[in-house]
VEXKOL-660620 format. One record per residue (C-alpha): residue number from 1; residue in three letters; chain; x, y, z. Coordinates in Angstrom, 2 decimals. Example, Ala and Ser with C-alpha at 12.3 -4.5 7.8 and 13.67 -1.06 7.14 Angstrom:
<pts>
<pt 1,'ala','A',<12.30,-4.50,7.80>>
<pt 2,'ser','A',<13.67,-1.06,7.14>>
</pts>
This chain:
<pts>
<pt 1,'unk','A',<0.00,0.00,0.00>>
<pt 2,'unk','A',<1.08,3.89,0.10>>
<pt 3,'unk','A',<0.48,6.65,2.68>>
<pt 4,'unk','A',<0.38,9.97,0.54>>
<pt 5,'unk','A',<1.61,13.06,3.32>>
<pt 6,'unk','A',<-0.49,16.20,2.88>>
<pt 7,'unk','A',<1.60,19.26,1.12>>
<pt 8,'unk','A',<1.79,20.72,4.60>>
<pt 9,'unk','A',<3.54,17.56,5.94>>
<pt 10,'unk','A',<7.05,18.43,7.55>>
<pt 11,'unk','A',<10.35,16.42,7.73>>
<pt 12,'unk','A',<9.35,15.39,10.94>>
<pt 13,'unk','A',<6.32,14.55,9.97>>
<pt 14,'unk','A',<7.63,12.39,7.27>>
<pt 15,'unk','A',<9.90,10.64,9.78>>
<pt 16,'unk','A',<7.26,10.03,12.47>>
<pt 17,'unk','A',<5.32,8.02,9.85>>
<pt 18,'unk','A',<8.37,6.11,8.57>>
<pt 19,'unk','A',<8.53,5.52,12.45>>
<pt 20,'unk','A',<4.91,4.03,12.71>>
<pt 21,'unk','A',<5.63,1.93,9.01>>
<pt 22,'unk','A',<8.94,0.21,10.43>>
<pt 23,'unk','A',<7.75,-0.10,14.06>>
<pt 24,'unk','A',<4.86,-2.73,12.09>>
<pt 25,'unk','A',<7.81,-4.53,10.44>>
<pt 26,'unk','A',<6.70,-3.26,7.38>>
<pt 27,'unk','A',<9.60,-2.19,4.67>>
<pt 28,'unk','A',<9.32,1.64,3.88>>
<pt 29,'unk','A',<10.13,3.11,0.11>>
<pt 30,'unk','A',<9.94,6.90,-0.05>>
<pt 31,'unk','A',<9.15,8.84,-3.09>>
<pt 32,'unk','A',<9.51,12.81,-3.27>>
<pt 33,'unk','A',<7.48,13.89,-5.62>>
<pt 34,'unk','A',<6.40,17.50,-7.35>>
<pt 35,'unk','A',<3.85,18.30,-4.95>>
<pt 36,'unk','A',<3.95,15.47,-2.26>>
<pt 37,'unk','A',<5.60,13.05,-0.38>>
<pt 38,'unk','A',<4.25,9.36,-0.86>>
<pt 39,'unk','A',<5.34,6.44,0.80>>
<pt 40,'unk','A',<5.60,2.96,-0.20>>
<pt 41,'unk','A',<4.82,0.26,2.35>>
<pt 42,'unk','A',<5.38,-3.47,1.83>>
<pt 43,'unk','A',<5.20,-6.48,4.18>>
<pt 44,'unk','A',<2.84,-8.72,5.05>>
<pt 45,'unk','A',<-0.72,-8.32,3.88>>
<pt 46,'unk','A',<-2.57,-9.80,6.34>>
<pt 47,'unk','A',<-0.90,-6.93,8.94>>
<pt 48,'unk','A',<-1.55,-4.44,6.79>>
<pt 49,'unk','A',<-5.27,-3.14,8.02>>
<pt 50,'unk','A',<-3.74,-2.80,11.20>>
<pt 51,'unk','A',<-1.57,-0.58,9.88>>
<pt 52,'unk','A',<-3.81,1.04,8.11>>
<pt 53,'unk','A',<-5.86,2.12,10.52>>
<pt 54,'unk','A',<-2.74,3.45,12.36>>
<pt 55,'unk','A',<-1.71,5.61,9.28>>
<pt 56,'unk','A',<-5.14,7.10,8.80>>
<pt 57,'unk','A',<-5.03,8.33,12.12>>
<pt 58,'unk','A',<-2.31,10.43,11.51>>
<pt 59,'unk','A',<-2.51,14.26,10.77>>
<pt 60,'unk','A',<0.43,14.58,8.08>>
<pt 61,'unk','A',<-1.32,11.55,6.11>>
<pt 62,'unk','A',<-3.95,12.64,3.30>>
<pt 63,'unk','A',<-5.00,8.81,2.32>>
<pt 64,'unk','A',<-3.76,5.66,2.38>>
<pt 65,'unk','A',<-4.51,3.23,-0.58>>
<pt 66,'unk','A',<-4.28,-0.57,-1.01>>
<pt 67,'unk','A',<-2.36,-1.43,-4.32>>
<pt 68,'unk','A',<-4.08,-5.40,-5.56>>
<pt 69,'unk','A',<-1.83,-4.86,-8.14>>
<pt 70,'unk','A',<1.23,-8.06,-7.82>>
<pt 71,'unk','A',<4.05,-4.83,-9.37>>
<pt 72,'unk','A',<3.98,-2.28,-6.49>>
<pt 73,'unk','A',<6.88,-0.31,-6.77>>
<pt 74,'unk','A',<7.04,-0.26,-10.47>>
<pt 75,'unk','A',<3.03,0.67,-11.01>>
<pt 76,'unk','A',<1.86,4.03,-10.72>>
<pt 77,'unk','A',<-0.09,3.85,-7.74>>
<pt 78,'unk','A',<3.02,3.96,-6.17>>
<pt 79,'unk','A',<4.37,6.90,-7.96>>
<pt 80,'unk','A',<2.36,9.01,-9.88>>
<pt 81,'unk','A',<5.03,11.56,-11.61>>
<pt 82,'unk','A',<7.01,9.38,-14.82>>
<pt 83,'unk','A',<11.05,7.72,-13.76>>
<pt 84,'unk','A',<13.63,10.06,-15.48>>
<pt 85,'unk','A',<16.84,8.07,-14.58>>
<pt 86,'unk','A',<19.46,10.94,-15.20>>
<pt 87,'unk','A',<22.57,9.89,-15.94>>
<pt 88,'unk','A',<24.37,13.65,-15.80>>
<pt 89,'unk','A',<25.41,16.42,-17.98>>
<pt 90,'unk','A',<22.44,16.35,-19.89>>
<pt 91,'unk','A',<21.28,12.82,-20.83>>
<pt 92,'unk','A',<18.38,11.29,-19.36>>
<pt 93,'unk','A',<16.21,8.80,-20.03>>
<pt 94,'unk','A',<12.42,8.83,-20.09>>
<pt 95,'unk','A',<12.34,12.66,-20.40>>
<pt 96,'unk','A',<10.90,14.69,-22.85>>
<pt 97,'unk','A',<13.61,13.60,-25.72>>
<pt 98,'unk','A',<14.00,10.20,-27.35>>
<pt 99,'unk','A',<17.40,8.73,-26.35>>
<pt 100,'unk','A',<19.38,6.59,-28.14>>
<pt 101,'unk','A',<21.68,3.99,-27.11>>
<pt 102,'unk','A',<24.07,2.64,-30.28>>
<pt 103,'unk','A',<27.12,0.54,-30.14>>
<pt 104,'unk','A',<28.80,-2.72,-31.54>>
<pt 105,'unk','A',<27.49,-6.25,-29.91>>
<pt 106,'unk','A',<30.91,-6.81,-28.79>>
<pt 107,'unk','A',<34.08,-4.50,-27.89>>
<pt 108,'unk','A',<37.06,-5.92,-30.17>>
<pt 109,'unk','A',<39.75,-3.21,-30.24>>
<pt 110,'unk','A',<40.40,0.13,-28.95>>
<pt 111,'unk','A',<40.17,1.46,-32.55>>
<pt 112,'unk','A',<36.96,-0.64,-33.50>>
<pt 113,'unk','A',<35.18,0.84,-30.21>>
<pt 114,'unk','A',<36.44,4.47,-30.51>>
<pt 115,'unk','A',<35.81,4.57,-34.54>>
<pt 116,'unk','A',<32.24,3.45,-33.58>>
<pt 117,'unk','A',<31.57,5.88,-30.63>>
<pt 118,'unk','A',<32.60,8.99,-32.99>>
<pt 119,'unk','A',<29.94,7.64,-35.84>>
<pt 120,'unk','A',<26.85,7.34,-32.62>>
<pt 121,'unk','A',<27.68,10.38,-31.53>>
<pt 122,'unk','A',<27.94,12.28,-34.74>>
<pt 123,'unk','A',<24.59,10.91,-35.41>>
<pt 124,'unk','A',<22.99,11.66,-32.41>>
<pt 125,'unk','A',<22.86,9.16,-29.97>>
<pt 126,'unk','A',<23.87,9.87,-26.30>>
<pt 127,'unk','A',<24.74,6.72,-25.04>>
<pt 128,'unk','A',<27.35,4.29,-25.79>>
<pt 129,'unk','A',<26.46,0.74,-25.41>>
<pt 130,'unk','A',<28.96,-2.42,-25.78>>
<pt 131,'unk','A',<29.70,-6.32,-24.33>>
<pt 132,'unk','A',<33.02,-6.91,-22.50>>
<pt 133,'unk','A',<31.12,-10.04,-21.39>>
<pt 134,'unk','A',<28.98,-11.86,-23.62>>
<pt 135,'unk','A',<26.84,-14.36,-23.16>>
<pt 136,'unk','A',<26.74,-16.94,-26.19>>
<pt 137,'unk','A',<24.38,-19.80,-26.86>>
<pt 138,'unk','A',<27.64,-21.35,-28.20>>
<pt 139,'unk','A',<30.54,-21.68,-25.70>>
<pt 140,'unk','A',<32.99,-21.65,-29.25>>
<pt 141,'unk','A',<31.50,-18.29,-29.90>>
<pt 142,'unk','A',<33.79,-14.98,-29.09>>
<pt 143,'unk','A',<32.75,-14.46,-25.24>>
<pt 144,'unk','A',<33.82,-11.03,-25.14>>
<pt 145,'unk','A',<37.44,-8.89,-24.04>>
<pt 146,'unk','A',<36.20,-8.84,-20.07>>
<pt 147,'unk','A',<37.48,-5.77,-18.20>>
<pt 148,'unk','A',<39.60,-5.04,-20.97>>
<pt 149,'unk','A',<36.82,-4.39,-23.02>>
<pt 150,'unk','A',<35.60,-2.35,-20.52>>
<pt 151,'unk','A',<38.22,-0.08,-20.08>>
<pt 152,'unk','A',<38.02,0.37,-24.20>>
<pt 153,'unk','A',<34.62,1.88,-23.93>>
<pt 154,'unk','A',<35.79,4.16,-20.74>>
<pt 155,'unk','A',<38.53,5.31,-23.25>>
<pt 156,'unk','A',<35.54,5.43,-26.15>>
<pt 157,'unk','A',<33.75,7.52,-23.09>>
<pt 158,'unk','A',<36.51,10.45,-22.75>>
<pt 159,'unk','A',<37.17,10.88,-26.16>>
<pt 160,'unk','A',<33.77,11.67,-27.31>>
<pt 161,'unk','A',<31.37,12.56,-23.76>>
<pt 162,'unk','A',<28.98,9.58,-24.43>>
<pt 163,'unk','A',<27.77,7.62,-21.45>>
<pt 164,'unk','A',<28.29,3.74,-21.52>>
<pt 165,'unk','A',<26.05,0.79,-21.04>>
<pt 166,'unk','A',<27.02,-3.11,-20.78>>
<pt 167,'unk','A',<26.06,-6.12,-19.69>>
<pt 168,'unk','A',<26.42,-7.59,-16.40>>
<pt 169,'unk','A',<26.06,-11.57,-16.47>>
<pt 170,'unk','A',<27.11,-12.62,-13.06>>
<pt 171,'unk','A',<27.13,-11.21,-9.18>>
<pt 172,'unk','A',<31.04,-12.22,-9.64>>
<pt 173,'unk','A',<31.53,-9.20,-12.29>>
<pt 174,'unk','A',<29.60,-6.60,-10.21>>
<pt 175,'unk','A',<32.26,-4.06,-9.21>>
<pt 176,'unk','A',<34.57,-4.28,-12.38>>
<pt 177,'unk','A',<31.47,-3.59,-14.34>>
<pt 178,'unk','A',<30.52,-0.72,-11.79>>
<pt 179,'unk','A',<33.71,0.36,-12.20>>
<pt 180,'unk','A',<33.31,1.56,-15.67>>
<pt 181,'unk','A',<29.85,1.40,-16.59>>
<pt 182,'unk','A',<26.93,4.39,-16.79>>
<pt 183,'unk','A',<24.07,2.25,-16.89>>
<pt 184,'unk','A',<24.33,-1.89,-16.10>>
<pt 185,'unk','A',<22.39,-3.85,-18.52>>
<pt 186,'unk','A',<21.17,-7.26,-17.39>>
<pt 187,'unk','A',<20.06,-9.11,-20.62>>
<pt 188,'unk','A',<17.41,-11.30,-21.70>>
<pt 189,'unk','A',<18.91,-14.39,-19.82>>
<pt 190,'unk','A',<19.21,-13.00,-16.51>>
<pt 191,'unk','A',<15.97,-11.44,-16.66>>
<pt 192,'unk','A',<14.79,-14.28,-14.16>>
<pt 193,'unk','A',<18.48,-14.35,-12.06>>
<pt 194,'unk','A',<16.59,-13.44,-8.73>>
<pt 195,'unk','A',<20.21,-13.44,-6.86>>
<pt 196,'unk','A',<21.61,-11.13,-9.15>>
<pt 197,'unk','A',<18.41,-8.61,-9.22>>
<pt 198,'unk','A',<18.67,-8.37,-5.55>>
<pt 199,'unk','A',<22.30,-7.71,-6.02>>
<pt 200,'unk','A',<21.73,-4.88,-8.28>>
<pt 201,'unk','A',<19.26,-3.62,-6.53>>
<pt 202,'unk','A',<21.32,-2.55,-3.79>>
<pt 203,'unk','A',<23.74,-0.76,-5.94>>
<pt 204,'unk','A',<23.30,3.27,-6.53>>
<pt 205,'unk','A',<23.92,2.62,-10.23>>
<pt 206,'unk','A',<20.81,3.00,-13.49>>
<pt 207,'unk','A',<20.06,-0.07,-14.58>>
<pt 208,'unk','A',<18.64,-1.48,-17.56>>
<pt 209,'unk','A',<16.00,-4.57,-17.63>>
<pt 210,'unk','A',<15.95,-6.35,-20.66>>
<pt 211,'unk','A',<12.54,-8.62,-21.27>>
<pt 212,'unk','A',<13.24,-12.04,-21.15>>
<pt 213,'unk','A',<12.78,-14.19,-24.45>>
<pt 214,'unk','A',<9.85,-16.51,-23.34>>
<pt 215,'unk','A',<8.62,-13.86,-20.51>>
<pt 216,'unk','A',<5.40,-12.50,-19.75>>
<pt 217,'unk','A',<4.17,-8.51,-18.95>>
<pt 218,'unk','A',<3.68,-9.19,-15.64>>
<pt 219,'unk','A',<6.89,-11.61,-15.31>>
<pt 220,'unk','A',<8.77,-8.51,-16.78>>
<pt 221,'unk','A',<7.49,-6.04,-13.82>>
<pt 222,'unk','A',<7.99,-8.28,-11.68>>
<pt 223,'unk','A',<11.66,-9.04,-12.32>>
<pt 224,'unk','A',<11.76,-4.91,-11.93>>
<pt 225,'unk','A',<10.21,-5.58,-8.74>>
<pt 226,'unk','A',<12.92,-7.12,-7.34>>
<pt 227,'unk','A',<15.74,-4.67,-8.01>>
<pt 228,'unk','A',<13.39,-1.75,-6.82>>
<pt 229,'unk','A',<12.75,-3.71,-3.46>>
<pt 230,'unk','A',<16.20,-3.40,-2.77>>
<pt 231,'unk','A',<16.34,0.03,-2.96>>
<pt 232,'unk','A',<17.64,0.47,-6.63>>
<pt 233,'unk','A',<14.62,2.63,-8.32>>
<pt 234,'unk','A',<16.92,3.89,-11.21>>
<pt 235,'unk','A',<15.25,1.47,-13.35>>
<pt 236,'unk','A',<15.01,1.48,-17.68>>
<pt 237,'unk','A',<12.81,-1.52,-18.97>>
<pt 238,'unk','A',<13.76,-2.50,-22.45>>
<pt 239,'unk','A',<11.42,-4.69,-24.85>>
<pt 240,'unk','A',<13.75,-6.97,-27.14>>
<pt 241,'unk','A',<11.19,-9.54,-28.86>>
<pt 242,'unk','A',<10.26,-12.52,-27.51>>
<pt 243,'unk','A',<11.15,-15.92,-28.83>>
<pt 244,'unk','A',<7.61,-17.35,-31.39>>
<pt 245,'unk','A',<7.51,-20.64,-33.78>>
<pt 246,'unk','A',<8.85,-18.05,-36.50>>
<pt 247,'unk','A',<12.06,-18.45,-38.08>>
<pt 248,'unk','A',<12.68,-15.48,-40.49>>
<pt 249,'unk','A',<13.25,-13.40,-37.66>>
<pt 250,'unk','A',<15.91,-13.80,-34.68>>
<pt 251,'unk','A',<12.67,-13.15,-32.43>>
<pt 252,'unk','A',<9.18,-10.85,-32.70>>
<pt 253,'unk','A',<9.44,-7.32,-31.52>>
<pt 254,'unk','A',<6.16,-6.87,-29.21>>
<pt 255,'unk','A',<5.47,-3.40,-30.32>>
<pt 256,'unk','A',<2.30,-3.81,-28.16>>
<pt 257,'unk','A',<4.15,-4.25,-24.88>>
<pt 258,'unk','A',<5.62,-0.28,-25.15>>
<pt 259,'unk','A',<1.97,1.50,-24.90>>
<pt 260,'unk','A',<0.69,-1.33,-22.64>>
<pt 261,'unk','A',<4.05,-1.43,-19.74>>
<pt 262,'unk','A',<3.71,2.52,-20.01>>
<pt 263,'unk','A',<-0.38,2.40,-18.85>>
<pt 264,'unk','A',<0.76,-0.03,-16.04>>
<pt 265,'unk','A',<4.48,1.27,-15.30>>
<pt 266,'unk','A',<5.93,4.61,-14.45>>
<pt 267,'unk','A',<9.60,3.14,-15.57>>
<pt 268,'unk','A',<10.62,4.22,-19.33>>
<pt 269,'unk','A',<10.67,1.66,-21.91>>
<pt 270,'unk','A',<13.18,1.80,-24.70>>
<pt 271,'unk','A',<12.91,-0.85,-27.69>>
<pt 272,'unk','A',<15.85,-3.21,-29.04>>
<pt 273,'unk','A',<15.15,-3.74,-33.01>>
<pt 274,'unk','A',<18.40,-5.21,-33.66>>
<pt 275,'unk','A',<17.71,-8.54,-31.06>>
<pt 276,'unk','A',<14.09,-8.13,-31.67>>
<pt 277,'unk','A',<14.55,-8.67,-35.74>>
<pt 278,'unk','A',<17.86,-9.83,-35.75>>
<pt 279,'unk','A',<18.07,-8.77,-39.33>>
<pt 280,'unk','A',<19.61,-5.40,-40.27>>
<pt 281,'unk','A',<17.18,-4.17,-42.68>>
<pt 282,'unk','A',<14.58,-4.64,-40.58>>
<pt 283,'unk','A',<15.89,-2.60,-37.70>>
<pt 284,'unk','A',<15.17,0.92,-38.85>>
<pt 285,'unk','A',<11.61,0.15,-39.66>>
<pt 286,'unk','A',<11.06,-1.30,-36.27>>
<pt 287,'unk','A',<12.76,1.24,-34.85>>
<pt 288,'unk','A',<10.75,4.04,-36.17>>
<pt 289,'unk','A',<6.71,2.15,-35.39>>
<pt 290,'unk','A',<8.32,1.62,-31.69>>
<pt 291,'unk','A',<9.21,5.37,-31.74>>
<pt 292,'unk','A',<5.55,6.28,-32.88>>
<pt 293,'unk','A',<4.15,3.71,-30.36>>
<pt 294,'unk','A',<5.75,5.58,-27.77>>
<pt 295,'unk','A',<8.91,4.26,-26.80>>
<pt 296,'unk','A',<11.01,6.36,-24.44>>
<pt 297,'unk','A',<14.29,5.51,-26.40>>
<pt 298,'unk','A',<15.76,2.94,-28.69>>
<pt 299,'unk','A',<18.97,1.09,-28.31>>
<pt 300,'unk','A',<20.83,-0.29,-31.72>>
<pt 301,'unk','A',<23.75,-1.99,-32.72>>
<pt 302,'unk','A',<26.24,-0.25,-35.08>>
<pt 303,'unk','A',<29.52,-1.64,-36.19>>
<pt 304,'unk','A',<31.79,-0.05,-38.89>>
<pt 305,'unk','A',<32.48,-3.12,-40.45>>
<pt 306,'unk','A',<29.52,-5.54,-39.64>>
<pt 307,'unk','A',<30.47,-8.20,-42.26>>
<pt 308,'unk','A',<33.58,-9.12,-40.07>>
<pt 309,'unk','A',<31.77,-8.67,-36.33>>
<pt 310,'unk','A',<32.93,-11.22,-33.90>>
<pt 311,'unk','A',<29.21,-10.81,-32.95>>
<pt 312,'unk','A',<25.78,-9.94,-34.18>>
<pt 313,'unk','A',<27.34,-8.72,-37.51>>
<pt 314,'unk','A',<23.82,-9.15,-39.23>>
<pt 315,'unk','A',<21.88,-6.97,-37.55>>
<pt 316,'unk','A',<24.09,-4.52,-37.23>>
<pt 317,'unk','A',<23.55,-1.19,-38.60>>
<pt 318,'unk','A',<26.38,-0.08,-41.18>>
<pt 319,'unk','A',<27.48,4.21,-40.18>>
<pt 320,'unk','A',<25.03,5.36,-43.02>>
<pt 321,'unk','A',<22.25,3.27,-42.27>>
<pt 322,'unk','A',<22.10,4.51,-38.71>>
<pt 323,'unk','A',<22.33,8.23,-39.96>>
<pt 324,'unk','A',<19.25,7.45,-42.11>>
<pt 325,'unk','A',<17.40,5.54,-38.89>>
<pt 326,'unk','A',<18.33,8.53,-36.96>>
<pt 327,'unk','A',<16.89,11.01,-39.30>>
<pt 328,'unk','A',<13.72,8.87,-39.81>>
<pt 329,'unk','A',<13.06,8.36,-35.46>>
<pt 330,'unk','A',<14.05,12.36,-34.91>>
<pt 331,'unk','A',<10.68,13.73,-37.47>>
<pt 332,'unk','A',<8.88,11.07,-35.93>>
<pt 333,'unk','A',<9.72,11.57,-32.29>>
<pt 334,'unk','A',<9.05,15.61,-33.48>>
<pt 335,'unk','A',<5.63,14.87,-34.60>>
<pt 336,'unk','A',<4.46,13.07,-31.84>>
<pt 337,'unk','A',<5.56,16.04,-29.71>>
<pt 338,'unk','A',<3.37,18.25,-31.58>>
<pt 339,'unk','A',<0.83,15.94,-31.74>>
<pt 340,'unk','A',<0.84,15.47,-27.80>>
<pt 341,'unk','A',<0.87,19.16,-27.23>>
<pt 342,'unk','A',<-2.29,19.61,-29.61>>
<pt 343,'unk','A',<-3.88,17.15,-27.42>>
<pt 344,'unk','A',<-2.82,18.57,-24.37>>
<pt 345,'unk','A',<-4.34,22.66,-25.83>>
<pt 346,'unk','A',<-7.45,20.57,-26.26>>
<pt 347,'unk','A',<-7.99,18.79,-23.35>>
<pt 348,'unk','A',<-7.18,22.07,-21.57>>
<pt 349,'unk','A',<-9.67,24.19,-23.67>>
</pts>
C-alpha cells in the first residue's frame, strides 16, 4: 500500500510516519514527488489493516490506498510523476527527448570501439552501449574482451562525452562492471536471475531490464520488482522480442508491450530492433513504429564493419544506415511532440 503526506507535511512529519511503518515490520520506500511526499509500504498483507488504521489516524497523512496490483513499486499507484533516470550532464532517459543507445554487440579493439563511438555520436545518440562479457548460446562463440573491453569503452567515453552501457552476467563481475559502466544492462537471460536482481538492486547505479525471451508482462514487472525492493529505483525496462515458432526473424518485436508497460508502469521503456529482428534491414523500420508507439528511447547496434563482427554482424547497422534511422526516429519523435501538445491545448480548452 502507500500513505500519501499532505503538502503541509514536515520532515518530521515524514519521519514520524516512517517511524509508525517500520515499528509494524513493514519495509518503507519513499518517493519525493512535485507536490507530495508518498510512501511505499510493503510487508505482510494480512498486517496491513492494522496498519492502516494506524496511518489514517495520523494528521500529516492525506490517504492511504491498497495497491491489488502483484508490481507495487514499479506501477503508478506507487508513484504518480514518470522515472527520469538521469545519468548527468544532460542525458536522461524517459524525459521529454528520445534517447538513443548505439554501439557494436561486442568491444574488439580500442580502434573498432572508438571509430564506432565517434559515428553514434555524430549521429545523435547519447549513449554508448557495448559487451566486454557476452553471453553466447555457443561456448565456441567470441565471449567477449572482459574488463579489458571495458576499459576500451571508458577510453571510447573520454574521447567523445557519451555515457556507456554493458552487460552484467554474473554477481562475480559486479564491481569491475561498476567500475566503468553508466548504466548496467542485465540481458534477456538474466531477466529471471533473482540473486543477481537483488544484487543490483542494492547498488546506486541506473540499470537497464531487458525482457526475457519466453517472458510475460507481468513476469517482466515483476523481475523490476525485485531490483526496486532493494532500494535500486533507477530502473530502464527494455522490450527486445520474444522468442515465437517463426524463423525469419531472430525473435518478434512486441510493439504492443511499449503502450501497454507505459499504462501499467511509471519506468521508461526503450525498444531493441536489432535482437528483436535480428536482421539489419529490418531494424530501422522497427525502430521508427516503436518510436511512434511511444517508446522512451531505442537502443541499436552499429559496427563499422559488420560483415567481419565477432558478434551480431547481421543486424548490425552499417554508419550510413544509422544516420538514415536517426533522421527517420528524430521527425517522428518531433511529430508526436506536436501531436501530444495539440492534445494537451485541447484537453485544456
Amino acid at each position: 500500500m502507500i500513505a500519501v503526506l499532505k503538502r503541509s507535511a514536515s520532515q518530521e512529519d515524514k519521519d514520524q510516519v516512517i517511524e509508525v511503518i517500520r515499528g509494524e515490520n513493514f519495509e518503507v520506500h519513499p518517493i519525493q514527488g512535485v507536490e507530495k511526499t508518498v510512501v511505499g509500504v510493503l510487508g505482510d498483507p494480512a498486517r496491513k489493516s492494522n496498519l492502516k488504521e494506524k496511518l489514517e489516524t495520523m494528521g500529516a497523512v492525506e490517504k492511504v490506498v491498497l495497491i491489488s496490483d502483484p508490481y507495487k513499486l514499479t506501477s503508478w499507484n506507487f508513484k504518480q510523476q514518470k522515472t527520469v533516470v538521469d545519468l548527468g550532464d544532460g542525458v536522461k532517459v524517459g524525459g521529454d527527448e528520445l534517447t538513443v543507445m548505439a554501439g557494436p554487440c561486442s568491444v574488439e579493439s580500442r580502434e573498432q570501439i572508438v571509430e564506432t563511438a565517434k559515428i553514434v555520436k555524430a549521429g545523435g545518440a547519447k549513449i554508448l552501449r557495448g559487451g566486454a562479457f557476452k553471453p553466447r548460446t555457443s561456448p565456441y562463440s567470441f565471449q567477449g574482451l572482459g574488463e579489458e573491453g571495458l576499459k576500451l569503452m571508458a577510453e571510447a567515453r573520454e574521447e567523445t562525452g557519451l555515457k556507456i552501457i554493458t552487460e552484467l552476467m554474473d554477481i562475480e563481475h559486479i564491481d569491475v562492471v561498476c567500475k566503468y559502466t553508466d548504466i548496467i544492462q542485465i540481458g534477456a537471460r538474466n531477466m529471471k536471475n533473482y540473486s543477481l536482481l537483488k544484487a543490483i538492486g542494492k547498488l546506486d547505479k541506473p540499470v537497464m531490464l531487458k525482457r526475457g525471451m519466453a517472458a510475460t508482462i507481468k513476469e517482466w514487472l515483476l523481475s523490476a520488482e525485485y531490483i526496486m525492493n532493494n532500494g535500486n529505483h533507477n530502473v530502464i525496462l527494455c522490450e527486445r522480442g520474444v522468442r515465437t515458432f517463426g524463423e525469419e526473424t531472430r525473435n518478434t518485436m512486441d510493439l504492443s508491450s511499449i503502450p501497454l508497460v507505459q499504462q501499467l508502469s511509471h519506468l521508461p521503456v526503450i525498444a531493441d530492433p536489432s535482437h528483436g529482428t535480428g536482421r539489419w534491414e529490418l531494424v530501422t523500420p522497427v525502430a521508427r513504429a516503436a518510436v511512434a508507439v511511444g517508446a522512451d528511447g531505442i537502443m541499436v547496434e552499429v559496427h563499422p564493419d559488420p560483415q567481419n563482427a565477432l558478434s551480431d554482424g547481421p543486424q548490425s547497422l552499417k554508419p550510413k544506415n544509422f544516420n538514415l534511422m536517426m533522421d527517420e526516429i528524430k521527425a517522428i519523435s518531433n511529430s508526436l511532440q506536436s501531436f501530444e501538445s495539440k492534445e494537451r491545448k485541447i484537453a485544456y480548452a
